[in-house]
DODREN-845389 format. One record per residue: z, x, y of N, C-alpha, C in turn. Coordinates in Angstrom, 2 decimals, always signed. Example, Ala and Ser with C-alpha at 12.3 -4.5 7.8 and 13.67 -1.06 7.14 Angstrom:
// residues 2
+---------+---------+---------+---------+---------+---------+---------+---------+---------+
|    n.pz |    n.px |    n.py |   ca.pz |   ca.px |   ca.py |    c.pz |    c.px |    c.py |
+---------+---------+---------+---------+---------+---------+---------+---------+---------+
|   +7.80 |  +13.19 |   -5.69 |   +7.80 |  +12.30 |   -4.50 |   +7.80 |  +13.20 |   -3.30 |
|   +7.08 |  +12.85 |   -2.25 |   +7.14 |  +13.67 |   -1.06 |   +7.87 |  +12.90 |   +0.03 |
+---------+---------+---------+---------+---------+---------+---------+---------+---------+
//
This chain:
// residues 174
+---------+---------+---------+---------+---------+---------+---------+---------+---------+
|    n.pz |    n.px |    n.py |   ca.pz |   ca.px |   ca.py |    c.pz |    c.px |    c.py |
+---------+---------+---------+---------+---------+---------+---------+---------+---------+
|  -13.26 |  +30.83 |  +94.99 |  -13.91 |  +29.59 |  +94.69 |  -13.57 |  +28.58 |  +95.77 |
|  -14.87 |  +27.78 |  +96.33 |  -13.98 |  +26.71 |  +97.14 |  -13.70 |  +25.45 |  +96.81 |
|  -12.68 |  +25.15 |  +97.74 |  -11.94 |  +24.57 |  +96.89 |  -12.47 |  +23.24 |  +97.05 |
|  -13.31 |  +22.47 |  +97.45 |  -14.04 |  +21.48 |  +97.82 |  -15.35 |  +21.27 |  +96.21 |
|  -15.84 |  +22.41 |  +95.48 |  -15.93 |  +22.04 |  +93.97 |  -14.79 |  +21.90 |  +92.63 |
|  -13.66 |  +22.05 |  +93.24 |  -12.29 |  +21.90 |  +92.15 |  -12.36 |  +21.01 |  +91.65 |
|  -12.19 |  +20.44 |  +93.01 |  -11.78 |  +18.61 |  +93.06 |  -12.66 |  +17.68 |  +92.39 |
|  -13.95 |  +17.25 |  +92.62 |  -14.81 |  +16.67 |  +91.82 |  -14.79 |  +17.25 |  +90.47 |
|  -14.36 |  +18.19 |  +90.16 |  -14.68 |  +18.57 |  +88.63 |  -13.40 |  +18.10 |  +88.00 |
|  -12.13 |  +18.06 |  +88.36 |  -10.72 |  +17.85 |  +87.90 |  -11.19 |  +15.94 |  +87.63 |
|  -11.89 |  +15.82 |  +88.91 |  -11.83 |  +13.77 |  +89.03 |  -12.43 |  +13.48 |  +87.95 |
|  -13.05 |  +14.26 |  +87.40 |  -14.36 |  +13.89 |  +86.72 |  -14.24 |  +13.94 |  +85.29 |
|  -12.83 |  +15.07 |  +84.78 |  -13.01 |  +15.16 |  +83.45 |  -11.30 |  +14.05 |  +83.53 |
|  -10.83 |  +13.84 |  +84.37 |   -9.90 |  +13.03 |  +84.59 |  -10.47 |  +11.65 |  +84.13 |
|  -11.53 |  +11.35 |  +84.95 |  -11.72 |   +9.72 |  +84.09 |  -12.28 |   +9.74 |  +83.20 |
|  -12.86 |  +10.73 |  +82.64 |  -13.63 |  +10.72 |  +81.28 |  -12.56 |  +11.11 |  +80.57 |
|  -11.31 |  +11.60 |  +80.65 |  -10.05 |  +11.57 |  +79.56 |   -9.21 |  +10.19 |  +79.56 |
|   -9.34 |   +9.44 |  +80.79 |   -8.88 |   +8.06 |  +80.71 |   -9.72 |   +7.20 |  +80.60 |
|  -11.38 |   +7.32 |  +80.40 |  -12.37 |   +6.81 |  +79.45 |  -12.14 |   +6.64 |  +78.02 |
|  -12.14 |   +8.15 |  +77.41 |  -12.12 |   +8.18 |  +76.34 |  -10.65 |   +7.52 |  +75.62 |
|   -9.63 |   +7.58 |  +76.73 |   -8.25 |   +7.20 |  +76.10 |   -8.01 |   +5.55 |  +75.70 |
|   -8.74 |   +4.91 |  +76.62 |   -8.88 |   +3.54 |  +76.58 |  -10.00 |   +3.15 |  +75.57 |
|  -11.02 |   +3.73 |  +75.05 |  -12.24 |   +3.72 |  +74.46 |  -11.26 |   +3.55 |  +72.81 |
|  -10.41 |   +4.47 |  +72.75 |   -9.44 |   +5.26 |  +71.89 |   -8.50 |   +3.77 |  +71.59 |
|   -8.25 |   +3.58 |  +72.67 |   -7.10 |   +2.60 |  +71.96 |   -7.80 |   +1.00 |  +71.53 |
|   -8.82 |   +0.82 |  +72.11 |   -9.56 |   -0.50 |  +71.90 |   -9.76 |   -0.21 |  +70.67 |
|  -10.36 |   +0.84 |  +69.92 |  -10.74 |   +0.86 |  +68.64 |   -9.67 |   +0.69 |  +67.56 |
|   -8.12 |   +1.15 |  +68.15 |   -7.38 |   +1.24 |  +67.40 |   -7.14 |   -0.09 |  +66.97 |
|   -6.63 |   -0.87 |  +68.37 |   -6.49 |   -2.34 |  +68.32 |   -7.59 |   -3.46 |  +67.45 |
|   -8.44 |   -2.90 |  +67.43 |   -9.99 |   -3.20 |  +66.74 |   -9.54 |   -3.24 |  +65.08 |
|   -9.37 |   -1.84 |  +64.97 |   -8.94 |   -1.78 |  +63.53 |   -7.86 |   -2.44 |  +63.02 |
|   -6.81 |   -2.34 |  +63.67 |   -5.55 |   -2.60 |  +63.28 |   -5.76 |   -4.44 |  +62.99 |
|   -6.27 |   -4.79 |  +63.67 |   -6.79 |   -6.43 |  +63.05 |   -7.47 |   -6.45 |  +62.48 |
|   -8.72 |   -5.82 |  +62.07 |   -9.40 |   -5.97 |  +61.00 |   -8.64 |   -5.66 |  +59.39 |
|   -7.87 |   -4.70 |  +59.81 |   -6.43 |   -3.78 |  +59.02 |   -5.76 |   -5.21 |  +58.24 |
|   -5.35 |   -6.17 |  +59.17 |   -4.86 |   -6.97 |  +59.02 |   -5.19 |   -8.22 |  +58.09 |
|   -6.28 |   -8.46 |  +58.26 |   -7.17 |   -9.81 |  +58.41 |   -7.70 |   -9.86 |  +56.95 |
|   -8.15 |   -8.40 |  +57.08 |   -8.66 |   -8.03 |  +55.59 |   -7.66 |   -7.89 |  +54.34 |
|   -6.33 |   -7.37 |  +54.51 |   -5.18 |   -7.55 |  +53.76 |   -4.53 |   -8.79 |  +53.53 |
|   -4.58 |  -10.03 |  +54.32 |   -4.29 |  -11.00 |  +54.40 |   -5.52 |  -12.14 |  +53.40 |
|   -6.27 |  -11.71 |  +53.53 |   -7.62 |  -12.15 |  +52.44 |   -7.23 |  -11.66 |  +51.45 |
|   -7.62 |  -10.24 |  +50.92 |   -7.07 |  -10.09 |  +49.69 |   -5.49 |  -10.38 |  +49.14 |
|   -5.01 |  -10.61 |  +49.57 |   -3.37 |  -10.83 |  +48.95 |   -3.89 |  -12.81 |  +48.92 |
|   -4.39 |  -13.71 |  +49.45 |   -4.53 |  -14.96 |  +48.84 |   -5.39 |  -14.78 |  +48.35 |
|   -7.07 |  -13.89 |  +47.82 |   -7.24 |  -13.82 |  +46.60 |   -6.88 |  -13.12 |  +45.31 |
|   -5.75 |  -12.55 |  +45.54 |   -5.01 |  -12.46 |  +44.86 |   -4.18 |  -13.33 |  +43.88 |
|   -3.64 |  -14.13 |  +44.72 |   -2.90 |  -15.07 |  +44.29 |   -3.70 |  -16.31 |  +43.82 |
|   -4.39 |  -16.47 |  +44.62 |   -5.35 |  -17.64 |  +43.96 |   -5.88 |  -17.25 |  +42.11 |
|   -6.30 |  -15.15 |  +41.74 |   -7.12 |  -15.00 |  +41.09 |   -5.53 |  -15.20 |  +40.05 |
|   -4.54 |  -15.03 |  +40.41 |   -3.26 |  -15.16 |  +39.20 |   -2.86 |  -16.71 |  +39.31 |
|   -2.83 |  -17.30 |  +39.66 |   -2.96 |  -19.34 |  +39.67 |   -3.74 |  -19.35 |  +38.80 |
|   -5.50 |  -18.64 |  +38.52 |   -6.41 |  -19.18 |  +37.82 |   -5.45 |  -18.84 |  +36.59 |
|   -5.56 |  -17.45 |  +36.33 |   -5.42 |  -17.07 |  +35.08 |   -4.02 |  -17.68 |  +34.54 |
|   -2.86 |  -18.02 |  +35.27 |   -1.90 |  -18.66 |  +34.77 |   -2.34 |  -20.03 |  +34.45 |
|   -3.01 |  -20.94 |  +35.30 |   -3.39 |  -22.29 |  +34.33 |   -4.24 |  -22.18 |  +33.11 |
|   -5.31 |  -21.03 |  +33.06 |   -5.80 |  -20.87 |  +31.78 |   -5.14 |  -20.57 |  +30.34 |
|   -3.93 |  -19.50 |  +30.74 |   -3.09 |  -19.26 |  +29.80 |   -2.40 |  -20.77 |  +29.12 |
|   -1.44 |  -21.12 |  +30.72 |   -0.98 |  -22.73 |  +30.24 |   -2.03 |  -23.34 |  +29.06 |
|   -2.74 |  -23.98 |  +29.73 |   -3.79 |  -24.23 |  +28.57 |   -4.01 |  -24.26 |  +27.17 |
|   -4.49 |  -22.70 |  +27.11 |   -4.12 |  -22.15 |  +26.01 |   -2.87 |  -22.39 |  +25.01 |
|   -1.98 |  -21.93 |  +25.49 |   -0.27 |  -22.73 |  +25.34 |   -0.42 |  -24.14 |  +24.80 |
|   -0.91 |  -25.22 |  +25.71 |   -0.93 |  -26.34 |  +25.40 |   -1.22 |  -26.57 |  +24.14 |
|   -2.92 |  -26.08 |  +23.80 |   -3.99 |  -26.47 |  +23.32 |   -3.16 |  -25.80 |  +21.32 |
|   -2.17 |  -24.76 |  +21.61 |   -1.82 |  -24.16 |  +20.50 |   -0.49 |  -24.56 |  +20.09 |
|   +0.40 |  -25.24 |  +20.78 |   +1.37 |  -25.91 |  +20.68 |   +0.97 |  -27.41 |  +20.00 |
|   -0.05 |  -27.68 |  +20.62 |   +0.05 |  -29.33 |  +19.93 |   -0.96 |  -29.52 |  +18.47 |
|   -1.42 |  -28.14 |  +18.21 |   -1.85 |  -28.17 |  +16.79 |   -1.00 |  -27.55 |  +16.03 |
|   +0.35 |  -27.07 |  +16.75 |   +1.23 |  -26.58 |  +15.59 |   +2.30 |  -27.57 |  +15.89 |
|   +2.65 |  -28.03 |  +16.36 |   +3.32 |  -29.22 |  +16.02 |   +2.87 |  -30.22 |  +15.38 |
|   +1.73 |  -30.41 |  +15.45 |   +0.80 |  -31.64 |  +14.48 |   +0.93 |  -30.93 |  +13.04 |
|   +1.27 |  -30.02 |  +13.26 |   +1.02 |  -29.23 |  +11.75 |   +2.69 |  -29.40 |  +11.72 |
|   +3.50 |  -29.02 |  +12.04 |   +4.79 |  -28.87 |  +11.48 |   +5.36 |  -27.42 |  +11.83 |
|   +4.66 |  -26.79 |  +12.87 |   +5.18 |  -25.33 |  +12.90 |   +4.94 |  -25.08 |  +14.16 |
|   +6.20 |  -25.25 |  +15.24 |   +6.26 |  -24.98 |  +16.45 |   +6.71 |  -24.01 |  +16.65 |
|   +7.04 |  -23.03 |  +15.91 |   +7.80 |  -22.08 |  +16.28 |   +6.46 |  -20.91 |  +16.01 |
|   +4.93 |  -21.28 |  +15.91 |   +4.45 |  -20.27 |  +15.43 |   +3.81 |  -20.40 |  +16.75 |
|   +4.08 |  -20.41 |  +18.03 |   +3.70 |  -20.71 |  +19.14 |   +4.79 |  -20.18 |  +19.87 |
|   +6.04 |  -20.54 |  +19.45 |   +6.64 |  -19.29 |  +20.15 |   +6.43 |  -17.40 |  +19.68 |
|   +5.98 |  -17.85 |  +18.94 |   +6.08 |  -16.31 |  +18.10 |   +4.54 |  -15.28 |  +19.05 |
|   +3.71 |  -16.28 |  +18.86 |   +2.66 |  -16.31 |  +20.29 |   +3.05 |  -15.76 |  +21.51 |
|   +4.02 |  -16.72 |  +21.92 |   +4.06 |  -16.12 |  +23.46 |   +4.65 |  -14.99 |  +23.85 |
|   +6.46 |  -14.98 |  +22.40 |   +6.57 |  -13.67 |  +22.75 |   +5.90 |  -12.43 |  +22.19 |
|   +5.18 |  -12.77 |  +21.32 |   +4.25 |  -11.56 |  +21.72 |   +3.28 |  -11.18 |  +22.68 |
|   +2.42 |  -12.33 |  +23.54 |   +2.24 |  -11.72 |  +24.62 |   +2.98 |  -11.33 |  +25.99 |
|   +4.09 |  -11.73 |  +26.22 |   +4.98 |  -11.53 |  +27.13 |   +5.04 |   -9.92 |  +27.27 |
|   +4.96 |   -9.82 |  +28.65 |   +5.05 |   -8.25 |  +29.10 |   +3.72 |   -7.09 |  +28.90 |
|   +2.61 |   -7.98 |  +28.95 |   +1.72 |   -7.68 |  +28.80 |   +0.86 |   -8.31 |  +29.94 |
|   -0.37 |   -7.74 |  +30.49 |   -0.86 |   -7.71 |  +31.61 |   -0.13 |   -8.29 |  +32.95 |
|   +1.27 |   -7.73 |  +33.12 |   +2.13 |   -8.18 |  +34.64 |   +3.26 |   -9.60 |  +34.18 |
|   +2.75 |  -10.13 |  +32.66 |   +3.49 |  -10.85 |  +32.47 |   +4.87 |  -11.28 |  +32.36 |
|   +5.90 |  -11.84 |  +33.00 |   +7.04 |  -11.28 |  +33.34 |   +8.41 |  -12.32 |  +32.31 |
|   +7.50 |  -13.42 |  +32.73 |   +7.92 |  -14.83 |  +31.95 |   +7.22 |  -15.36 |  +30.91 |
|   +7.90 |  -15.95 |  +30.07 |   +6.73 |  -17.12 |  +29.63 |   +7.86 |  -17.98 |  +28.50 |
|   +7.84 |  -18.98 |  +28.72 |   +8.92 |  -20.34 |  +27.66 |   +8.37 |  -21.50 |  +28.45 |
|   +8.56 |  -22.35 |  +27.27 |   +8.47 |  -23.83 |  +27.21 |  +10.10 |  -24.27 |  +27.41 |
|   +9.92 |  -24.72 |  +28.49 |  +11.42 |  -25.38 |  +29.32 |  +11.65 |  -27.07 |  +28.80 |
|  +12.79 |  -27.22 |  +29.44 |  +13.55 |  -28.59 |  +28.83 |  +13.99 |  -28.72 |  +30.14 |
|  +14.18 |  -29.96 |  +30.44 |  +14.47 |  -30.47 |  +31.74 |  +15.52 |  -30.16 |  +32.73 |
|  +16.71 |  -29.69 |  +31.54 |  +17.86 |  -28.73 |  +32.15 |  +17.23 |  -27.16 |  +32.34 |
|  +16.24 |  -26.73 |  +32.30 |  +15.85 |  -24.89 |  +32.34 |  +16.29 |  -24.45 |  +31.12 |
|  +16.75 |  -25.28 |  +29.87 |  +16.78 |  -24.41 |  +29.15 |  +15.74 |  -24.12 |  +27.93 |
|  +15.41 |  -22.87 |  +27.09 |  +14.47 |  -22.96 |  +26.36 |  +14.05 |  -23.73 |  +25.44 |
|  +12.66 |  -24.04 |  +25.06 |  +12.75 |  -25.08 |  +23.97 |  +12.38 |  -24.43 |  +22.36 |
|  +11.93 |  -24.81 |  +21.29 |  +12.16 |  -24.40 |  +20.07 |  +12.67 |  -22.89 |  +19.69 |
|  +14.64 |  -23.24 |  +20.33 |  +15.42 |  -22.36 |  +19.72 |  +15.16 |  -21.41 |  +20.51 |
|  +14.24 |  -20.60 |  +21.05 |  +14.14 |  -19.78 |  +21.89 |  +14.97 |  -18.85 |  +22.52 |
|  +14.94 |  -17.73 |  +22.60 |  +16.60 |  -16.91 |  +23.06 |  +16.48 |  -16.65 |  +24.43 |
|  +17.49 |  -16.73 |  +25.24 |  +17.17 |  -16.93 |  +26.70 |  +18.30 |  -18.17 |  +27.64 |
|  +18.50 |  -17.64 |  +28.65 |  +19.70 |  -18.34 |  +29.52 |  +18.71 |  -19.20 |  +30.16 |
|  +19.50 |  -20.51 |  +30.63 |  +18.53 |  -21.61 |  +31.54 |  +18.04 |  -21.15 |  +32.23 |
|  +16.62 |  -21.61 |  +33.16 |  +16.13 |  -21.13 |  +34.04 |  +16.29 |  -22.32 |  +35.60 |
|  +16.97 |  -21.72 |  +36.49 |  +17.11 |  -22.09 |  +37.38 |  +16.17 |  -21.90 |  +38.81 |
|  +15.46 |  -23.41 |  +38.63 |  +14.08 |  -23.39 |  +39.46 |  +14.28 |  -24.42 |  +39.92 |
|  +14.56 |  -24.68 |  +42.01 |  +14.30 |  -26.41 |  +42.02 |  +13.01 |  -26.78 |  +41.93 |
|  +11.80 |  -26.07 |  +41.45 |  +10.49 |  -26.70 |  +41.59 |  +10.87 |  -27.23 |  +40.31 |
|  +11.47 |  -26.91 |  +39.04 |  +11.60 |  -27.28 |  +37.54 |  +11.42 |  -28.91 |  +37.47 |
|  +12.65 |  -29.55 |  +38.34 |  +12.68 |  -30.95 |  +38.13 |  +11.70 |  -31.44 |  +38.86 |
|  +10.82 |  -31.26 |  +39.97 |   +9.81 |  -31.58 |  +40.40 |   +8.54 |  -31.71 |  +39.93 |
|   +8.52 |  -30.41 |  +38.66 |   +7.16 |  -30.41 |  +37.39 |   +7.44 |  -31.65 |  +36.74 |
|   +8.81 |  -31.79 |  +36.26 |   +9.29 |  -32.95 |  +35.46 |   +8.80 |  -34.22 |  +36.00 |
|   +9.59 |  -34.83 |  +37.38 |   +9.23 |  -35.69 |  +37.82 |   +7.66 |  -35.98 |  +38.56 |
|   +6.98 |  -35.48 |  +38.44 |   +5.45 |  -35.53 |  +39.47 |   +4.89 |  -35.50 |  +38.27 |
|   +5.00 |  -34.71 |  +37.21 |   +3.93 |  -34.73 |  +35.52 |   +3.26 |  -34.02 |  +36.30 |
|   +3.29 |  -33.04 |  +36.64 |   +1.74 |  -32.22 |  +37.79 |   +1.99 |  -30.44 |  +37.77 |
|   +1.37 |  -30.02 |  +37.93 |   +1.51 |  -28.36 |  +38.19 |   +1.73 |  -27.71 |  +39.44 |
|   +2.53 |  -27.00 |  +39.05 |   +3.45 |  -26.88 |  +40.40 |   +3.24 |  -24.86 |  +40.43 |
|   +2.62 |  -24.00 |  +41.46 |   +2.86 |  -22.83 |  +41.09 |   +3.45 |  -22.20 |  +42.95 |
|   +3.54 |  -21.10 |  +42.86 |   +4.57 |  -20.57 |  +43.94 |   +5.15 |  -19.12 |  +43.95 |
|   +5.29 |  -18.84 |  +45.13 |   +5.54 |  -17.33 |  +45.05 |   +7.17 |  -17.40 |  +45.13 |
|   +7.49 |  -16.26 |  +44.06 |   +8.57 |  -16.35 |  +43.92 |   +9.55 |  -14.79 |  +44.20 |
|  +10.20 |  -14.63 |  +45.19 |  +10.57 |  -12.96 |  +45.14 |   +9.29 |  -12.00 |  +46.00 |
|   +8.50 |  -12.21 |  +46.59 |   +7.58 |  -11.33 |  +47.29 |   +6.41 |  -11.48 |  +45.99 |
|   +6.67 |  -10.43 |  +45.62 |   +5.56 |  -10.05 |  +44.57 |   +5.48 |  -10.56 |  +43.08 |
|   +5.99 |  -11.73 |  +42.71 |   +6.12 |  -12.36 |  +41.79 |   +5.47 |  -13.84 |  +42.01 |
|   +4.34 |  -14.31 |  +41.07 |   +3.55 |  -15.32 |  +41.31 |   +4.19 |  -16.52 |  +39.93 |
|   +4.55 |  -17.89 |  +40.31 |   +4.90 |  -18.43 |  +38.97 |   +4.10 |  -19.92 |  +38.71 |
|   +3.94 |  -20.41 |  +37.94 |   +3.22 |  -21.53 |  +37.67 |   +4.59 |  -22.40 |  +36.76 |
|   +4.19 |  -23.86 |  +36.73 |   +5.34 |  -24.69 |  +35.89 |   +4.07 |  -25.65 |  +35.07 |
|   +3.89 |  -25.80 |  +34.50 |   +3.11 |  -26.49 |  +33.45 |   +3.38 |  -27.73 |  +32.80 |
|   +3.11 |  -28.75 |  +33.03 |   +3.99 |  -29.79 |  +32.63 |   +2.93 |  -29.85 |  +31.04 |
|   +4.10 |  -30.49 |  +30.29 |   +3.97 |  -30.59 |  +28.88 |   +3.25 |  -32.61 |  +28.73 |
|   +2.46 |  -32.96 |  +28.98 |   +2.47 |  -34.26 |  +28.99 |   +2.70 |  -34.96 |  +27.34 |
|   +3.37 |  -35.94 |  +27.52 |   +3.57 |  -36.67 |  +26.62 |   +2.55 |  -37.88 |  +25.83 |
|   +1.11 |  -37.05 |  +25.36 |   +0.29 |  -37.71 |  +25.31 |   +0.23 |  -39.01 |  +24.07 |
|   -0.82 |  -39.33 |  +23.20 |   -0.93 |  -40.42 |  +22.21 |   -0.67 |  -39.64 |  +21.19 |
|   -0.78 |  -38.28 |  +21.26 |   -0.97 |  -37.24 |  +20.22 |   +0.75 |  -37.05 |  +19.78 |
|   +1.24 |  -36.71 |  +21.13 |   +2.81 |  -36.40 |  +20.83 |   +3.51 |  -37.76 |  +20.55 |
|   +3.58 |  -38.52 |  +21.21 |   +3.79 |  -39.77 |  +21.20 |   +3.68 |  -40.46 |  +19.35 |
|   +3.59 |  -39.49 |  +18.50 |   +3.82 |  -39.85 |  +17.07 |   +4.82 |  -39.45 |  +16.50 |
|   +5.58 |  -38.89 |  +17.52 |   +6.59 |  -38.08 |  +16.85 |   +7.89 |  -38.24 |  +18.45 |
|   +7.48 |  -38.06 |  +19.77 |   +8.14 |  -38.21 |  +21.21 |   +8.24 |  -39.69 |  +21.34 |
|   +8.54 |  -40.16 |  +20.39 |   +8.52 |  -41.81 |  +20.57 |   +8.56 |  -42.57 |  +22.83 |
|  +10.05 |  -41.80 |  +22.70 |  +10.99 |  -42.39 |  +23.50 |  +11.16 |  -41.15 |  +24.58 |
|  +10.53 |  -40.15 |  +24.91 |  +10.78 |  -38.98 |  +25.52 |   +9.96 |  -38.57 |  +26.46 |
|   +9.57 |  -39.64 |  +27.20 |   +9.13 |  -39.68 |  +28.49 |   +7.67 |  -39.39 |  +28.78 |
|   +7.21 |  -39.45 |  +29.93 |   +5.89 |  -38.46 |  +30.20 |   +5.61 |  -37.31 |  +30.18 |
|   +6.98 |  -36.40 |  +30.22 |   +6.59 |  -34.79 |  +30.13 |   +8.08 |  -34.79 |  +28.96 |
|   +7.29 |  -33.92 |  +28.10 |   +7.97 |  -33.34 |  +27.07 |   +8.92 |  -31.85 |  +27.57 |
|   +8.13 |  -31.30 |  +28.30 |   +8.57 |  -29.99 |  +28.42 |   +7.68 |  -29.32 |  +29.31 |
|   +7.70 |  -27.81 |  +30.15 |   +7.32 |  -27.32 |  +31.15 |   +7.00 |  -26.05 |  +30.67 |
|   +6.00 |  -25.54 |  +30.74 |   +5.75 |  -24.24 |  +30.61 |   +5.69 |  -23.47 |  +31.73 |
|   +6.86 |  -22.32 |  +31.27 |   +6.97 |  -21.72 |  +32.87 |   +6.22 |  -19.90 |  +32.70 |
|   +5.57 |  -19.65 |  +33.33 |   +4.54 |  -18.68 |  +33.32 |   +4.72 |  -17.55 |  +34.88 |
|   +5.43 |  -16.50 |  +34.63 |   +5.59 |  -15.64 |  +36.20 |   +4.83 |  -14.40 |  +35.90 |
|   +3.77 |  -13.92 |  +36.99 |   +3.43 |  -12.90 |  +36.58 |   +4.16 |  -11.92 |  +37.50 |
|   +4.09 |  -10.82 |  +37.53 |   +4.73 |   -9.39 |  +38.84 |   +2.94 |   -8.98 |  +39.01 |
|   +2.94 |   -9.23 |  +40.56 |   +1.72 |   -8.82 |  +41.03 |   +1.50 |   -7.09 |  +41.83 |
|   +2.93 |   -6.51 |  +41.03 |   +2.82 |   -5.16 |  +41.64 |   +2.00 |   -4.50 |  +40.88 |
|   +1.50 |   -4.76 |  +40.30 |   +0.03 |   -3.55 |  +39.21 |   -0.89 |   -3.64 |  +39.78 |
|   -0.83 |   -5.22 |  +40.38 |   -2.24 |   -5.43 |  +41.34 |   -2.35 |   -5.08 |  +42.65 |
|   -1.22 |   -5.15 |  +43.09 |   -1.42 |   -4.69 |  +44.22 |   -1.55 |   -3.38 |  +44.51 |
|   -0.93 |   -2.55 |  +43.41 |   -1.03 |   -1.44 |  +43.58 |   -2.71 |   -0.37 |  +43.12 |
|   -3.23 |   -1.47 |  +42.63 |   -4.40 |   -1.07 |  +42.07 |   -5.32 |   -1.27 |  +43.21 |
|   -4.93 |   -2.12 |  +43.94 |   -5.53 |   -2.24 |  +45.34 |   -5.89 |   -1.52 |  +46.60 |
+---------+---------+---------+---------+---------+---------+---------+---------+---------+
//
């Protein structure tokens, strides 16, 4: 064979292997940010879609607490929560007192949060990632005209509802 057709044929599948190698890695680089970009979207709608559902719960909470206290039976609101507790990722759930600790009797050690006194003082909702994969909300209890028949003297926020979900079911469902 001479050796003057080797050569062009070696050059030839030579840059078409350092064609294809560079062709190869642009795509990778391609993906690997899209890889990115797209995981980074879903993990804040993620978190945004557990914010919703934790202020709705709060809510809820609210809306069932202050007709059983108008009634005389606050404790049938705790009986509520712990029964839903530990149910769909739910990790937490108590009505706090300004020190973290639980409110009507509730069994459970203080909860140590510096956002806690910040729900207190702002009267506002405060939520936050807590631990990687743990999402939490603080709920302020306002001290409305309603409570205020009975909270004479006990400020603008009565109490904090603290709500954490574990977002590893979700993510993993992901």
């Amino acid at each position: 064979m001479p050796r003057g057709l080797v050569f062009p044929t070696m050059v030839s599948v030579r840059i078409q292997t350092k064609f294809l190698v560079l062709v190869l890695g642009i795509l990778f680089v391609l993906l690997s940010i899209f890889s990115v970009v797209i995981i980074r979207r879903e993990a804040a709608l993620l978190a945004r879609k557990t914010a919703e559902q934790e202020h709705l719960l709060a809510r809820a909470i609210v809306a069932d607490l202050k007709d059983n206290m108008l009634a005389g039976r606050p404790r049938s609101t705790l009986k509520l929560m712990e029964s839903i507790q530990g149910t769909f990722g739910l990790v937490r759930l108590a009505v706090l007192r300004p020190d973290g600790s639980p409110a009507f009797g509730a069994p459970g050690a203080p909860v140590a949060l510096p956002q806690l006194r910040e729900a207190f003082r702002a009267a506002r909702e405060i939520d936050f990632n807590e631990g990687g994969l743990r999402h939490t909300n603080l709920f302020p209890l306002e001290n409305d005209s309603q409570c205020r028949r009975c909270h004479l003297q006990a400020g603008d926020v009565l109490g904090v509802i603290l709500i954490t979900h574990s977002l590893e079911d979700a993510v993993a469902e992901a």
